[in-house]
C-alpha positions as CSV (number, residue, x, y, z in Angstrom):
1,X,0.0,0.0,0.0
2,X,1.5,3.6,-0.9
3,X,1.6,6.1,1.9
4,X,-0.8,9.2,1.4
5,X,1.0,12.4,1.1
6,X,-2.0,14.8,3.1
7,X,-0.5,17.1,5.4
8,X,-2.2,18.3,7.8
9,X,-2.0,22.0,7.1
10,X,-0.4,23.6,4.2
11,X,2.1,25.4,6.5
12,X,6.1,24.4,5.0
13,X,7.2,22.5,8.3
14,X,4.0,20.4,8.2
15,X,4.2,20.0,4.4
16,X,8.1,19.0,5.1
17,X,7.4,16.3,8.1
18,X,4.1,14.8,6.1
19,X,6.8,14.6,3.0
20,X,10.0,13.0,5.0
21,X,7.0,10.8,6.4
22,X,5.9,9.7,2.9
23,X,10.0,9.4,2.0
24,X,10.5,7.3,5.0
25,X,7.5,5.2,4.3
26,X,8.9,4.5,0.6
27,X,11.7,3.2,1.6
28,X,10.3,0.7,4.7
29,X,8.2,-0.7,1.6
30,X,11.2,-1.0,-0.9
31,X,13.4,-2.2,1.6
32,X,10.5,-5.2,2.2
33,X,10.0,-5.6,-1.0
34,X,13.7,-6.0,-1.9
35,X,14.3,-8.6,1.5
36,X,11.9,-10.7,0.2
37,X,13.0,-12.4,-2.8
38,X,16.7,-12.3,-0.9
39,X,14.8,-13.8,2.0
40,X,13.4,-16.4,-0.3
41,X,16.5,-16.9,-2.2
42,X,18.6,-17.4,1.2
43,X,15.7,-20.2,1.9
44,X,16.3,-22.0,-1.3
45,X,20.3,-22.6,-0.5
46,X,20.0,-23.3,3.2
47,X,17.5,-26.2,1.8
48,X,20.0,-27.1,-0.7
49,X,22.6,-27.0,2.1
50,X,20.3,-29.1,4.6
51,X,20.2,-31.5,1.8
52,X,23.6,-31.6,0.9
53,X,26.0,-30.5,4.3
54,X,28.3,-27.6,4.1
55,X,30.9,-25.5,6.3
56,X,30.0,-22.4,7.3
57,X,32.2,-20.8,4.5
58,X,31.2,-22.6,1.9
59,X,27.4,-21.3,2.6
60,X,28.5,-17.6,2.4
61,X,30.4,-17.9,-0.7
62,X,27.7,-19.4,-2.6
63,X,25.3,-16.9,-0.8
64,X,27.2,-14.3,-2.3
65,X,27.3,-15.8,-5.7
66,X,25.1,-14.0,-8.4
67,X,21.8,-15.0,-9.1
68,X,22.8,-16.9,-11.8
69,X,25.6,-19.1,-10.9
70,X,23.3,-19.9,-7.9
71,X,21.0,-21.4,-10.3
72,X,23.4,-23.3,-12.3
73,X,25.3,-24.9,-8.9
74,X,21.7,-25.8,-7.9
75,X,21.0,-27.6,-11.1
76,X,24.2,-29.3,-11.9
77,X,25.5,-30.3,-8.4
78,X,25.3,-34.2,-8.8
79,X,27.4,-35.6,-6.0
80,X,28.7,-39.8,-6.6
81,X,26.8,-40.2,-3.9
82,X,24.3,-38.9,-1.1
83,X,23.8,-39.1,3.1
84,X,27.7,-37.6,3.7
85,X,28.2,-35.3,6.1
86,X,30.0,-32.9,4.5
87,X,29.6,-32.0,0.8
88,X,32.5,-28.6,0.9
89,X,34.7,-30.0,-0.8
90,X,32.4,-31.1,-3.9
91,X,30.9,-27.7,-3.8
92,X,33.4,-25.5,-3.7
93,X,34.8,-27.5,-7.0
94,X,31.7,-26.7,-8.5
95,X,31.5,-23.3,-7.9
96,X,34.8,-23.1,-9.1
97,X,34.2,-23.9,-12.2
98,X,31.4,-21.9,-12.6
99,X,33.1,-18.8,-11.7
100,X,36.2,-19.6,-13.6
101,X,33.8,-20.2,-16.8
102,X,31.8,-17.0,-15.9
103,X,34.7,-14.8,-15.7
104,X,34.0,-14.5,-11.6
């Protein structure tokens, strides 16, 4: 919903505060708007990770990854085999290669 810009009185400190108001408003629904796709995004690899174990470290780098070589570690991670604890090593490989490839 987009804040209203009515101030009270037409006065230029109420027409000022009802305008940083509106401003300030603007921005608490940008910055919502914007957190939830990253929000949803951060789900998505904490599932992946849950699924497939990780340090730390490894997490964050591919958390900081663009958009797109997110995707493509997603789809093309095919470990030999599943139920290890710790899939880093395999990972990192991965994301390796996609950077390299990418020009990362």
């Amino acid at each position: 919903m987009m804040p209203t810009f009515r101030p009270k009185d037409e006065s230029p400190e109420e027409v000022e505060r009802t305008r940083l108001a509106a401003v300030e408003a603007l921005r608490r629904i940008e910055a919502s708007d914007a957190a939830a796709p990253a929000d949803e995004e951060r789900e998505r690899l904490a599932a992946f990770c849950r699924r497939y174990p990780v340090g730390d470290g490894i997490f964050e780098l591919l958390a900081r990854q663009p958009a797109e070589v997110q995707s493509e570690v997603l789809s093309r991670f095919c470990p030999p085999e599943e139920g290890l604890s710790d899939y880093s090593a395999l990972l990192d490989s991965l994301l390796q290669t996609i950077r390299k490839r990418e020009g990362f």
